[in-house]
N, C-alpha and C positions, 0 to 999 in steps of 0.2 A: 561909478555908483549906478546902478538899480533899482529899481523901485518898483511892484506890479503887484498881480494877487493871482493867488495860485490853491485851484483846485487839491483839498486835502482832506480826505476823511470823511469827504460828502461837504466839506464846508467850503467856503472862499475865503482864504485868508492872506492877507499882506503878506509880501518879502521885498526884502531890504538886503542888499548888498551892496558889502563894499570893497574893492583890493586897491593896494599897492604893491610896487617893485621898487626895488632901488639893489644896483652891485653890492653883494656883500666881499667878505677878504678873501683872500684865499687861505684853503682850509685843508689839514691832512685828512685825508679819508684812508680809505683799505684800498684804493686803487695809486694812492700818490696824491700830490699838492696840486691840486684844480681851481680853479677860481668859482667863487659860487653868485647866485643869484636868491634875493630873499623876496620870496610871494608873502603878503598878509592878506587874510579875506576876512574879511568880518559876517557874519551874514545872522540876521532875524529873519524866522519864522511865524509867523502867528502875534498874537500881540496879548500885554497881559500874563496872570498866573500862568496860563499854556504855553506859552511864547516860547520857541528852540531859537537859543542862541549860543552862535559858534563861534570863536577866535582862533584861526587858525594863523600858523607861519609856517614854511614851508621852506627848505634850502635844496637848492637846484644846484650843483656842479657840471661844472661844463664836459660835458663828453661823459657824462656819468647819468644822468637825470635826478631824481630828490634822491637826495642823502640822507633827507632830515623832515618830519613832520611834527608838529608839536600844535595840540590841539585841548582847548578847551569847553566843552558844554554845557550847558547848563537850560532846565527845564523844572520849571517851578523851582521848590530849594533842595532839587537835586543837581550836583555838578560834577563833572566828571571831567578827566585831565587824559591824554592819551599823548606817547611818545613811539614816533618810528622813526628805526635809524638801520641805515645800510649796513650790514656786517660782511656780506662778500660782495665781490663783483668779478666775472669772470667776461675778459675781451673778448669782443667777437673776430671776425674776419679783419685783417689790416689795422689792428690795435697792438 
């Protein structure tokens, strides 16, 4: 957790963060069955009607890095949903 206030827009405003981790399963991707890692970050911006707040998760394969991002925002009562996901992967050197 995080807690502090940060220069924006000419203003001072609060931020709040939060993550966790914990192993996820293992999981087929485009490169083969990897075992993954699941980030959560929570994070507030601002406070009130202004306020950006983000819900992210995030899956990390090992030997691969994020597979997967999936993402929430929301700012006043607009929200927005956003999804990134690995479609190729090409090995490098001694893979």
């Amino acid at each position: 957790t995080f807690d502090s206030k940060s220069d924006m827009f000419g203003d001072r405003i609060p931020v709040h963060l939060r993550g966790s981790s914990e192993p996820g399963p293992s999981t087929k991707t485009v490169a083969g069955e990897v075992e993954t890692l699941i980030v959560k970050l929570d994070a507030t911006l601002g406070k009130g009607d202004r306020a950006y707040i983000s819900h992210q998760e995030i899956i990390f394969g090992k030997g691969l890095g994020m597979i997967e991002k999936k993402e929430s925002v929301k700012v006043g009562d607009v929200q927005k949903f956003h999804v990134l996901k690995l479609t190729s992967f090409k090995g490098g050197q001694g893979t």
